[in-house]
C-alpha distance (Angstrom), angle and dihedral (degrees) to the residues before:
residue distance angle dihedral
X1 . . .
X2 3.52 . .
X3 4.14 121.7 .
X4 3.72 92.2 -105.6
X5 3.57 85.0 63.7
X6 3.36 104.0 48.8
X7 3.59 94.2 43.8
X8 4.19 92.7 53.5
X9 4.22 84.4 52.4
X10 3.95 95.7 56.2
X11 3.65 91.0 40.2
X12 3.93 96.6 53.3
X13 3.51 116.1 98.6
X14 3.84 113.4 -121.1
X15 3.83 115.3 -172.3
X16 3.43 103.4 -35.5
X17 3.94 93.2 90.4
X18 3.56 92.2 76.8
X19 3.61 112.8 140.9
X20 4.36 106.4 -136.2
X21 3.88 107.4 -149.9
X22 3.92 113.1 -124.7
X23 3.04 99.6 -115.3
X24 3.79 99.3 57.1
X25 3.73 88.0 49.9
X26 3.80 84.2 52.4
X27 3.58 98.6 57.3
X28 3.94 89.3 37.4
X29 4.04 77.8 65.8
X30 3.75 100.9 41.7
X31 3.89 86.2 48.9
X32 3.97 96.4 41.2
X33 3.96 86.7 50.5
X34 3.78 97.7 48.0
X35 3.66 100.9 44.4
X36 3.92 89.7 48.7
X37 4.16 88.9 45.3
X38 4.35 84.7 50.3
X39 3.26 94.3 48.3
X40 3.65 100.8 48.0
X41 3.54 101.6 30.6
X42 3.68 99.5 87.2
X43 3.70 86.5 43.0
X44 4.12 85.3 63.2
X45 3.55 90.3 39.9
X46 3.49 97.7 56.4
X47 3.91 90.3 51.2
X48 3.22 96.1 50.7
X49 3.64 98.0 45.3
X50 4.13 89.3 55.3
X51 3.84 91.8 28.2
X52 4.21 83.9 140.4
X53 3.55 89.5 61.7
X54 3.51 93.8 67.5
X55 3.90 106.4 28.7
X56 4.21 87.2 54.9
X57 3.35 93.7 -109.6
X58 3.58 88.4 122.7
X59 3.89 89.9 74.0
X60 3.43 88.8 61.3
X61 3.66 97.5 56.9
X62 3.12 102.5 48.0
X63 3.55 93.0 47.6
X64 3.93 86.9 55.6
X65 3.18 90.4 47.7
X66 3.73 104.0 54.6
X67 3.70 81.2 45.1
X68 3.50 91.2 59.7
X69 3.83 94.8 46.2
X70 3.71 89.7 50.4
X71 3.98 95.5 55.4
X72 3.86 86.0 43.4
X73 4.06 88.2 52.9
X74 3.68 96.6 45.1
X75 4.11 89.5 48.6
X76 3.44 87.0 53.4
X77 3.32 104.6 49.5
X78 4.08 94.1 44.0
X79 4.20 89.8 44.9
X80 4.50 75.3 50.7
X81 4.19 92.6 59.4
X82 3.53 88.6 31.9
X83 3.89 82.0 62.3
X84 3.35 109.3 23.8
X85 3.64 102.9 29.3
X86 3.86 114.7 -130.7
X87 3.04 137.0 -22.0
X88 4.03 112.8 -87.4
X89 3.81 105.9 -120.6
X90 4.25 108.9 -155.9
X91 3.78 113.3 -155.4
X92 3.93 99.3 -124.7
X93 3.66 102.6 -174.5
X94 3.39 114.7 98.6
C-alpha cells in the first residue's frame, strides 16, 4: 500500500455525510425541548410555590405567627378570669 493510498482511505468520508432532513431535526427539537420543560417543570413549580422557604421569609412568618398565637392566648386567657374569675389555687401539701 503506497501513502497515496492510505491517505485517500482516512480522508474518505464514511457515514458521517448523511444529510438529516429538516424536519426530523425539527421534531428532534420540539421533542428535546418538551421533555427537558416536563421534567423540570415541577422542579420550578415547586420553588416557586415555597419560594419563602428559601429567600428567609419563612422566619418571618413564623415569627408572626407565633406572635399572633400568643396575643390570641393571652386574650383568651384574660376574657377566661374575666369570666370565670381566678383561677382556684388548692393547697396540696399535706
Amino acid at each position: 500500500m503506497s501513502n497515496a493510498s492510505f491517505n485517500s482511505f482516512f480522508n474518505n468520508s464514511f457515514g458521517l455525510n448523511v444529510k438529516i432532513p429538516d424536519r426530523t431535526l425539527k421534531q428532534l427539537g420540539k421533542t428535546a425541548s418538551e421533555t427537558a420543560s416536563g421534567v423540570l417543570a415541577p422542579l420550578f413549580n415547586y420553588l416557586e410555590d415555597n419560594e419563602t422557604v428559601f429567600n428567609g421569609d419563612i422566619a418571618k412568618e413564623t415569627i408572626k405567627f407565633y406572635d399572633a398565637s400568643f396575643n390570641i392566648g393571652a386574650k383568651m386567657r384574660e376574657e377566661d378570669i374575666k369570666m370565670n374569675g381566678e383561677t382556684p389555687k388548692f393547697d396540696t401539701r399535706f
